[in-house]
ZASELUM-437507 format. One record per residue: x, y, z of N, C-alpha, C, O, CB in turn; residue in one letter. Coordinates in steps of 0.001 Angstrom, whole numbers, padded with zeros to 6 digits, always signed. Glycine has a CB too. Layout:
N
XYZXYZXYZXYZXYZA/...
***
This chain:
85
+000835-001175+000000+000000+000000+000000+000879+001236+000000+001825+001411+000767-000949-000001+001203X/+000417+002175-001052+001345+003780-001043+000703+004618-000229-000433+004898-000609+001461+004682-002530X/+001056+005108+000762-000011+006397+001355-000486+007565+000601-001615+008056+000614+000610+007132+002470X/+000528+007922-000043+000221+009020-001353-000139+008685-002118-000125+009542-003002+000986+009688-001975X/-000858+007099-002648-002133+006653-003490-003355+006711-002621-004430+007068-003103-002000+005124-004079X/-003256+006437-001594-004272+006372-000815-004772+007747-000359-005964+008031-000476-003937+005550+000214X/-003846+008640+000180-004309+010017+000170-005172+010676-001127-006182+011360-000960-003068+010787+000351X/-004700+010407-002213-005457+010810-003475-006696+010238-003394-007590+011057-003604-004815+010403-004779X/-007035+009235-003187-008078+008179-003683-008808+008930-002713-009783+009579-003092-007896+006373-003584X/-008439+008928-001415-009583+009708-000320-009705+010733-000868-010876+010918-000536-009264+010041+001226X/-009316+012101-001808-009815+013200-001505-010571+012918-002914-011455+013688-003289-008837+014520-001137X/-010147+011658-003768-011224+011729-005039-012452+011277-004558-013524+011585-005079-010856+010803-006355X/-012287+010269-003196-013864+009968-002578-014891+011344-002234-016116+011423-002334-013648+009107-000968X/-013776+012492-001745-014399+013805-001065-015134+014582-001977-016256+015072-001849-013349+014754-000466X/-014255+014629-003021-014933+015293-004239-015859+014927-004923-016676+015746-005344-014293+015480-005063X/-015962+013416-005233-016695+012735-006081-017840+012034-005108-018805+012659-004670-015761+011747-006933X/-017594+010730-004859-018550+009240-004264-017813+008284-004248-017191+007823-005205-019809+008645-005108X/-017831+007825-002897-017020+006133-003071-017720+005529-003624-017092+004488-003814-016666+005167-001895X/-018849+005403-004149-019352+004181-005671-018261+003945-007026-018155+003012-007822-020983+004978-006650X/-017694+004941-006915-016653+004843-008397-015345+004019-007871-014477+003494-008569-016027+006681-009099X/-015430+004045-006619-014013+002954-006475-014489+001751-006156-014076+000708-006662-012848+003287-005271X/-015555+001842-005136-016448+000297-005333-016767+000073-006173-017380-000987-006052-017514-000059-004820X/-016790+000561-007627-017508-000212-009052-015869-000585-009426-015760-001790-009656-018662+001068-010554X/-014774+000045-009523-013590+000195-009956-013192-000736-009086-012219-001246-009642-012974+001484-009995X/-013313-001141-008306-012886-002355-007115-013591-003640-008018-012962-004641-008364-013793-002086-005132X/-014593-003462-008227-015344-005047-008713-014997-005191-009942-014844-006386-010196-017053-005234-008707X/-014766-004387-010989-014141-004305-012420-012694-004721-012357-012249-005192-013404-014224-002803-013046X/-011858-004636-011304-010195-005198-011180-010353-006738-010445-009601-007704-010574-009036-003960-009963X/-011372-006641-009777-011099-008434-009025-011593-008630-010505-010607-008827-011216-012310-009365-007252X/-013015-008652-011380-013279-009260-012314-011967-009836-013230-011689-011011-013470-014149-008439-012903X/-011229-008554-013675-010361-008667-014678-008916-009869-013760-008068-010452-014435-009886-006773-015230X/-008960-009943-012685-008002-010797-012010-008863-012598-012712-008109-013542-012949-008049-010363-009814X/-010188-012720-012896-010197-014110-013443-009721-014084-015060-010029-014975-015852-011775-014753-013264X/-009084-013150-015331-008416-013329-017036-007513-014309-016588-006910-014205-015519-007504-011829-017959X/-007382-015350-017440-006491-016729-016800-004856-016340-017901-003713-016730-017662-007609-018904-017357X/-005347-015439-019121-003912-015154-019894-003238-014072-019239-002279-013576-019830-004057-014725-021480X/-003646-013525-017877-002674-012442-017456-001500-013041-016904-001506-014271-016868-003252-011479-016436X/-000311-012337-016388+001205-012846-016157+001140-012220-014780+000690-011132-014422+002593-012247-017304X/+001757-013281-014053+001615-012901-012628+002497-011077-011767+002703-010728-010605+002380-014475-011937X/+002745-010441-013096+003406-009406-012616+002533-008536-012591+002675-007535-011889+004481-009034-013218X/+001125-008798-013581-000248-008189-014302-000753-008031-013118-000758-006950-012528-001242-009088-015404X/-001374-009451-012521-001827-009530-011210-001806-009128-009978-002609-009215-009050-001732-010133-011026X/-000311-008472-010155+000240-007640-008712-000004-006288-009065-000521-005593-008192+001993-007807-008253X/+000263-005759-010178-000461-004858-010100-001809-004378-009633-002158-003431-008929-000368-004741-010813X/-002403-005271-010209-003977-005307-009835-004310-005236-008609-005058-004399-008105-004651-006418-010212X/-003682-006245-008010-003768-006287-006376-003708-005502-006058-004722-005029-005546-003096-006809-005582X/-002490-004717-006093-001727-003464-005333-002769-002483-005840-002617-001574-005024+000075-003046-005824X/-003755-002071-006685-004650-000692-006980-005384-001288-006340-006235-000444-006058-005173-000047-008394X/-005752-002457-005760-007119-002680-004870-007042-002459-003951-007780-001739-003278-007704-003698-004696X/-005752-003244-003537-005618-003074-001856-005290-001136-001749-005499-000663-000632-003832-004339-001079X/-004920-000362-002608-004986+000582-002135-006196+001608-002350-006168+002785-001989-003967+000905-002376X/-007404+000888-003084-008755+001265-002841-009310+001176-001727-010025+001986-001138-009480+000729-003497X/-008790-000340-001304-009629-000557+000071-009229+000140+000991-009938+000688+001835-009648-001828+000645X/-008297+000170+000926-007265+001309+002018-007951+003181+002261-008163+003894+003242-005278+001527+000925X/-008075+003319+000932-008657+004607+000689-010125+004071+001370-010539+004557+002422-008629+005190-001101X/-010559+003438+000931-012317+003502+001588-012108+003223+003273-012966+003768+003966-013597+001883+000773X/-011238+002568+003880-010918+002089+005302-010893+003814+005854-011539+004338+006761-009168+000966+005482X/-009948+004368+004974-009767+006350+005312-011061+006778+005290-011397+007087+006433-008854+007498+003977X/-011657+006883+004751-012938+007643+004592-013981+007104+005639-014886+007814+006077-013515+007488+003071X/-013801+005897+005976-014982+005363+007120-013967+006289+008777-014384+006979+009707-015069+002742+007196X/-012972+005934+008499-012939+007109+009524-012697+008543+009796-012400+008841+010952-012381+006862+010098X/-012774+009413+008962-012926+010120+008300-014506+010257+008625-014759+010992+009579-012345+009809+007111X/-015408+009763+008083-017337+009883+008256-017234+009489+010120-018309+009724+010671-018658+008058+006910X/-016472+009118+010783-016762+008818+011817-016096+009850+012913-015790+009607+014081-016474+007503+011870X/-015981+010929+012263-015226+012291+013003-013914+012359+012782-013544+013526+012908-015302+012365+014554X/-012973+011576+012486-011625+011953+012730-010993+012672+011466-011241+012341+010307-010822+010695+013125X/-010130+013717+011849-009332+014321+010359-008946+013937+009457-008817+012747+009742-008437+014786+010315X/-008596+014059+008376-007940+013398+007320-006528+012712+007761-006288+011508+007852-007738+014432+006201X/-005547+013963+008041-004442+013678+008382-004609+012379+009536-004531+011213+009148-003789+014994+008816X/-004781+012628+010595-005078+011551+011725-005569+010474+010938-004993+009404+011132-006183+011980+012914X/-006618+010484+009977-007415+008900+009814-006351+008236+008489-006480+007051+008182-009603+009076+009147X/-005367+009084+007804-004342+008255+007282-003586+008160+008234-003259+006983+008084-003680+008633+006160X/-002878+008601+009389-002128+007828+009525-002472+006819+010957-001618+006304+011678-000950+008588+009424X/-003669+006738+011081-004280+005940+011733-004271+004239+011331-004133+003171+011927-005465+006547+011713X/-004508+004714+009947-004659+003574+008903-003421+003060+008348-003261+002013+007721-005471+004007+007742X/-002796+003706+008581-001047+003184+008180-000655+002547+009137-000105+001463+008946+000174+004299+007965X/-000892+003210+010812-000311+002344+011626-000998+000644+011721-000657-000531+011858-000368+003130+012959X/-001931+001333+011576-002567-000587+011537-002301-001338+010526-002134-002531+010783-004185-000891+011485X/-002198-000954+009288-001190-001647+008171+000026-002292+008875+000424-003457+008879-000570-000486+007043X/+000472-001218+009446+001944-001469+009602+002027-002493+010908+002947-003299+011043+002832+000053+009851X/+001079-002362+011721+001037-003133+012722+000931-004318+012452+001834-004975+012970+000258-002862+013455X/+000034-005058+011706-000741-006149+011182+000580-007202+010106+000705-008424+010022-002260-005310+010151X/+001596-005753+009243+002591-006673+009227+003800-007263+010092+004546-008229+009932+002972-006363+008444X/+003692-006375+010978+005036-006825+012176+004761-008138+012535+005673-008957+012643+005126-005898+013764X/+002788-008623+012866+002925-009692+013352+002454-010987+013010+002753-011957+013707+002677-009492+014209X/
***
């Protein structure tokens, strides 16, 4: 996950609607059952999802009072936590 993808993606949620990354979320798992993609294809893919979901994880806290700044790096630490263990 990039934080400075994820920062973007939240303020395109602010401006716009998280429906366009939840439709854009279900259009990239779809394209992950292409069975002729090359597993470098696939990581890509991954990596713009997981940093959709990431962006939508920001915005739920974010709708739940906390600042922008604070609810990324709220969300980073628990990334980061979750890989230590």
């Amino acid at each position: 996950m990039k934080l400075p993808i994820i920062k973007h993606l939240s303020q395109f949620i602010e401006e716009n609607d998280q429906d366009y990354l939840i439709e854009t979320i279900e259009v990239l798992e779809a394209l992950t059952e292409v069975s002729s993609l090359k597993e470098d294809e696939l990581d890509v893919i991954g990596e713009l999802i997981s940093n959709m979901y990431g962006a939508l994880e920001v915005q739920k806290l974010i709708k739940g009072g906390m600042d922008k700044k604070d609810a990324l790096n709220t969300f980073m630490k628990r990334v980061l936590g979750s890989i230590d263990k």
